[in-house]
Backbone as JSON, one array per atom type, in Angstrom:
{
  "sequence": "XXXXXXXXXXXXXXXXXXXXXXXXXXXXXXXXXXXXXXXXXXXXXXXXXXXXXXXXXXXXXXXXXXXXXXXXXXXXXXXXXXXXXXXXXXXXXXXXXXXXXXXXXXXXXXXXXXXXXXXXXXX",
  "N": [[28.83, -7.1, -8.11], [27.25, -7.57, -5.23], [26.03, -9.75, -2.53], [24.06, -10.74, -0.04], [23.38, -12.74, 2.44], [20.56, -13.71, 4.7], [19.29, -15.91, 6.78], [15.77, -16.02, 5.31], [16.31, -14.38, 3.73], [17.4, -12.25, 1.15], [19.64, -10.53, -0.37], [21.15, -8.32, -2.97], [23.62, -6.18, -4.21], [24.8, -3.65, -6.09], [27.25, -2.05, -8.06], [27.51, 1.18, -10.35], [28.26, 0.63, -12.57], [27.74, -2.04, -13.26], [24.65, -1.81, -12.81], [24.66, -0.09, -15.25], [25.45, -2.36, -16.89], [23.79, -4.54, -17.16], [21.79, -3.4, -17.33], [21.85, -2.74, -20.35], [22.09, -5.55, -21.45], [20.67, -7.16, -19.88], [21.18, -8.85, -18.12], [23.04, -10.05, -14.96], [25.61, -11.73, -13.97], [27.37, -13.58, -11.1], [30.55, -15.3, -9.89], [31.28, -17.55, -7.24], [34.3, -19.22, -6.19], [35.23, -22.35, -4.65], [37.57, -24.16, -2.93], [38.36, -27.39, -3.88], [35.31, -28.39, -5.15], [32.11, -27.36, -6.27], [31.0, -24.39, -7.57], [29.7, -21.38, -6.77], [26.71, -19.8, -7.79], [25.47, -16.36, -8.2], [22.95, -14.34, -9.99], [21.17, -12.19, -11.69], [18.22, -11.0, -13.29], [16.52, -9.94, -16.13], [13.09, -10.51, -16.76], [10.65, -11.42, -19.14], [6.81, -11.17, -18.65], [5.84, -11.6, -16.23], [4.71, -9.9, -13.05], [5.85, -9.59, -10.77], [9.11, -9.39, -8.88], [10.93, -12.13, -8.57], [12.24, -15.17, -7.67], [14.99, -18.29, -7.51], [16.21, -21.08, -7.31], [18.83, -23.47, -8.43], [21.16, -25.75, -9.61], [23.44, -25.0, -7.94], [22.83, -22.25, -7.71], [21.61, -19.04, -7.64], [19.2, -17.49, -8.34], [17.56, -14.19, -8.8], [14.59, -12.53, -10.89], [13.67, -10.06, -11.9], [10.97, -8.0, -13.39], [10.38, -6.63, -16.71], [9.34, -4.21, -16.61], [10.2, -3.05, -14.25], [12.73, -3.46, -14.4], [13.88, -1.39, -16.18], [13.04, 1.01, -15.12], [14.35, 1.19, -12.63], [17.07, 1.08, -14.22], [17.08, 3.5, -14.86], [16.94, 5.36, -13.43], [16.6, 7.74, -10.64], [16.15, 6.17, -8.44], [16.39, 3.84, -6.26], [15.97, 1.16, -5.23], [14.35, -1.85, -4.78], [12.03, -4.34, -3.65], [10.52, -7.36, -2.42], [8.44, -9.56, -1.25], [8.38, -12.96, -1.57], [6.32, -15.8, -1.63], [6.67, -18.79, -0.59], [5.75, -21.69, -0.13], [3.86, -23.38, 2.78], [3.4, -21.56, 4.15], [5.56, -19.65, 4.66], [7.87, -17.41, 4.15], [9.95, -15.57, 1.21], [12.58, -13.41, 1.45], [13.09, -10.58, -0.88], [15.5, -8.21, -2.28], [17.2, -6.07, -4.16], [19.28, -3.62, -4.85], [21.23, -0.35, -5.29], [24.39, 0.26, -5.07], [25.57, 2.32, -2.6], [28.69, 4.56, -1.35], [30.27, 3.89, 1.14], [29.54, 5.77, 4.4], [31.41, 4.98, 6.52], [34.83, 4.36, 7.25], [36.4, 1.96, 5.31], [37.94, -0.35, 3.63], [37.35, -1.61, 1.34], [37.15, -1.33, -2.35], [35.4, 1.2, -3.39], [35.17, 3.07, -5.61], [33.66, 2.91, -7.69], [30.42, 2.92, -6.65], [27.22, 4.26, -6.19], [27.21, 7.79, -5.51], [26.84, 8.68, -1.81], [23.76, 9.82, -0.65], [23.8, 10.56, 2.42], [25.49, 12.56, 4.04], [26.84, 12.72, 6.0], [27.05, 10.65, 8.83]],
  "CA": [[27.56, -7.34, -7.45], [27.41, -8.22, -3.69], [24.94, -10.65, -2.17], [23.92, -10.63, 1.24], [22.15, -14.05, 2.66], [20.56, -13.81, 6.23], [17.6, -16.84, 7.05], [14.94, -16.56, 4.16], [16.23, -12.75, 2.92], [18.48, -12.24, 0.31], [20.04, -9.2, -0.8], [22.0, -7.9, -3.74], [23.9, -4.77, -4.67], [25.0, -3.82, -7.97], [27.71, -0.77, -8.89], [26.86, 2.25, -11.27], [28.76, 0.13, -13.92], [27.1, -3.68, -12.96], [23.87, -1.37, -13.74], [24.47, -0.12, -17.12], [25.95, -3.92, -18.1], [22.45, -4.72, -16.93], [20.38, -2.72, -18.38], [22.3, -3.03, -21.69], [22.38, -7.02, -21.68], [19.35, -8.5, -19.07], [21.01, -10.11, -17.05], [24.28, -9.79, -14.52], [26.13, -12.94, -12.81], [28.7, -13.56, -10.55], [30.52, -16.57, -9.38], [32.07, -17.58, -6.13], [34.79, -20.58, -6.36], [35.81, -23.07, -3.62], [38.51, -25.72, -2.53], [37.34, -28.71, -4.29], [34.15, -28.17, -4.64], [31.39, -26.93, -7.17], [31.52, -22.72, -8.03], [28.49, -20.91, -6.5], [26.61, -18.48, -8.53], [24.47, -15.41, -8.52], [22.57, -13.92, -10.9], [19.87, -10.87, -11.92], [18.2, -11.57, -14.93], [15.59, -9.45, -16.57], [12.42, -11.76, -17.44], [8.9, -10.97, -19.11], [5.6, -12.0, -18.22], [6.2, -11.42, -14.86], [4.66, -8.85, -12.38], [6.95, -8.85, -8.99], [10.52, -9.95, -8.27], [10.98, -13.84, -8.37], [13.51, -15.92, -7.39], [15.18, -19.64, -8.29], [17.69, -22.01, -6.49], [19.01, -24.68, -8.88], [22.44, -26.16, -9.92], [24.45, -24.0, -7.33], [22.88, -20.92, -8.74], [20.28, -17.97, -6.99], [19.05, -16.36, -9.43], [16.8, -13.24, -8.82], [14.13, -12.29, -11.3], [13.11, -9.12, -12.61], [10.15, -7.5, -14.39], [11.07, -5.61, -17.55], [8.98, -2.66, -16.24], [10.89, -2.44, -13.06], [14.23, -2.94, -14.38], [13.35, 0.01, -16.67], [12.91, 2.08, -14.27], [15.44, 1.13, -11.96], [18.35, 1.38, -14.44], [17.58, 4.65, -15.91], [16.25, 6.69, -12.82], [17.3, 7.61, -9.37], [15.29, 4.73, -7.73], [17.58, 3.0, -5.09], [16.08, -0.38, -4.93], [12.95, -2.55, -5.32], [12.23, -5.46, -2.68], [9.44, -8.14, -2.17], [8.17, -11.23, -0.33], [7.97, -13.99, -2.58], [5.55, -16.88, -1.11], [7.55, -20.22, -1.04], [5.32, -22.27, 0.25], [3.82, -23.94, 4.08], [3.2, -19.99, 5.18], [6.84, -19.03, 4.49], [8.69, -16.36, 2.34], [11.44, -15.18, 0.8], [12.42, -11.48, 1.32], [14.22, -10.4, -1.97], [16.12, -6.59, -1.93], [18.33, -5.45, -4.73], [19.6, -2.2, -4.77], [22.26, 0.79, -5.92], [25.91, 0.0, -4.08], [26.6, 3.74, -2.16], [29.69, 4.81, -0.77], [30.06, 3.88, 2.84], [29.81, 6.75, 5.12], [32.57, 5.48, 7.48], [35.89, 3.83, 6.81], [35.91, 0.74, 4.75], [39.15, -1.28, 2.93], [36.87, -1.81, 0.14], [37.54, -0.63, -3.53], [34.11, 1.96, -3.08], [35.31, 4.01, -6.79], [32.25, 2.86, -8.65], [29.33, 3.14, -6.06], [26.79, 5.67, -6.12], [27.8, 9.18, -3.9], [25.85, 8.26, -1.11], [23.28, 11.06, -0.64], [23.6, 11.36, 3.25], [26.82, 13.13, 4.25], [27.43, 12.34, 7.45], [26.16, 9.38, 10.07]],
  "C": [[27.86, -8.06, -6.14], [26.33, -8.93, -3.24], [25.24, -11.11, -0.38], [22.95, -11.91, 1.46], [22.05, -14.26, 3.87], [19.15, -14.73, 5.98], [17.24, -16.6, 5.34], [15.21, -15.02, 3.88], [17.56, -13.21, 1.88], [18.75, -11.09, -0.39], [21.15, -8.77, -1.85], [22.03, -6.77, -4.03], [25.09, -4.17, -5.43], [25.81, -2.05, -7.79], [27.23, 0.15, -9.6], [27.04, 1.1, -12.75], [28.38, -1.54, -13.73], [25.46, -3.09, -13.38], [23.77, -0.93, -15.13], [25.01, -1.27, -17.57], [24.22, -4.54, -17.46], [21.54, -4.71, -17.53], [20.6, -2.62, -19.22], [22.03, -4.77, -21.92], [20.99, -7.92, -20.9], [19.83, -8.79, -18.3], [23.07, -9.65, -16.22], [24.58, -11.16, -13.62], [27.82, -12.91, -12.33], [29.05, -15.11, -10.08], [31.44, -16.43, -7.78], [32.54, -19.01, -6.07], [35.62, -21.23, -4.98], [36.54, -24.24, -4.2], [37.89, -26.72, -3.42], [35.86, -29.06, -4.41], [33.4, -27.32, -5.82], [31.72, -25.37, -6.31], [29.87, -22.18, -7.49], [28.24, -19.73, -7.25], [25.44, -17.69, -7.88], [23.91, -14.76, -9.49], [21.26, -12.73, -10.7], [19.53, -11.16, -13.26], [16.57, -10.63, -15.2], [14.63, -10.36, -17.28], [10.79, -11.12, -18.04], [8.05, -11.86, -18.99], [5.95, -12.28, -16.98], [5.54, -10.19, -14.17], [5.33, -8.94, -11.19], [8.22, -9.34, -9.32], [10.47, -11.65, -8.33], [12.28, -14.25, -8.19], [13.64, -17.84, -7.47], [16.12, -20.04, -7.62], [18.04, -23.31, -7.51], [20.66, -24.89, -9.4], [23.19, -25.23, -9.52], [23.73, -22.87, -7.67], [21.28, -20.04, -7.84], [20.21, -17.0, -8.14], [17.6, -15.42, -9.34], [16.14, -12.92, -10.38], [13.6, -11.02, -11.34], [12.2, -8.4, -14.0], [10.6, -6.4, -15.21], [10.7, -4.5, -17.06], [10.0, -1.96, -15.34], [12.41, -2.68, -13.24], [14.4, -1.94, -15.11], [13.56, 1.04, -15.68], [14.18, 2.14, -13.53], [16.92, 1.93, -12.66], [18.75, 2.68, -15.4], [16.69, 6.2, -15.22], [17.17, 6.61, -11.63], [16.32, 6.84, -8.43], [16.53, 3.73, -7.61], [17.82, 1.79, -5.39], [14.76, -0.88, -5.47], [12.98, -3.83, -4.4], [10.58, -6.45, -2.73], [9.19, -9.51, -1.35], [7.4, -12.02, -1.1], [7.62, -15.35, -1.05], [6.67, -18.09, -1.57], [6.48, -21.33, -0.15], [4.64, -22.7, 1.93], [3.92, -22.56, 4.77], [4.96, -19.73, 5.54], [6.87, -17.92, 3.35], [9.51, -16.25, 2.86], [12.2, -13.89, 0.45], [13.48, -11.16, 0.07], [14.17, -8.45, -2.04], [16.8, -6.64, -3.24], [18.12, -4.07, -4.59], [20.8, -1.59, -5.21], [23.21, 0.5, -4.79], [25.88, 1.37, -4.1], [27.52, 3.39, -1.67], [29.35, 4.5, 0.44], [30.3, 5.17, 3.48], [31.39, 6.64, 6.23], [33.55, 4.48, 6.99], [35.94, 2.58, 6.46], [37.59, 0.51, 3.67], [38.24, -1.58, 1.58], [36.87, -0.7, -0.82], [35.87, -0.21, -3.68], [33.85, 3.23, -4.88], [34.05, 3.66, -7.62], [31.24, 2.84, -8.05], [28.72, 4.26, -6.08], [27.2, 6.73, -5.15], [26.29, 8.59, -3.42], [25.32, 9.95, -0.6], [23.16, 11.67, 0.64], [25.19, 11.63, 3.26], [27.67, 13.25, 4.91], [26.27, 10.73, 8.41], [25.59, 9.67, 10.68]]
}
């Protein structure tokens, strides 16, 4: 799972095989470890009683929320992504994206063997 963090957006994107451990289990996390220094995490977590996307910042940890309906769907159709603007307060938000890891169209050093075939074909 990859996680993208620009200003108040935040973006994650999940393998073929980070989706079916997903959608078999609820929930997917990753960590990221530093120098001396607490371990930063991410997370996706399937939650009910929920209608949109939500999101959480606490003990190192971002953890994205998902409605059972829409991870349903997501992890057992060809539906890309799912995104929203969660209210945080003082006329702000918080743009939240996940989505299906494709193949890059143009040359990339990254291990790309488990991403979806990306459906355009050229740039």
């Amino acid at each position: 799972m990859k996680i993208r963090i620009k200003g108040n957006s935040i973006r994650y994107r999940l393998t073929q095989t980070e989706i079916t451990n997903f959608g078999n289990n609820g929930f997917l996390e990753e960590k990221t470890e530093f120098l001396n220094g607490p371990a930063f995490y991410y997370r996706l977590e399937k939650k009910d009683g929920i209608e949109d996307i939500e999101a959480s910042f606490s003990g190192n940890k971002i953890c994205i929320f998902i409605p059972e309906k829409i991870a349903r769907e997501w992890t057992t159709t060809d539906v890309v992504g799912f995104d929203t603007k969660m209210n945080i307060g003082d006329g702000k938000e918080l743009f939240l994206l996940v989505e299906k890891d494709f193949v890059c169209l143009d040359h990339t050093l990254e291990d790309q063997s488990d991403n979806y075939p990306n459906p355009n074909k050229a740039c």
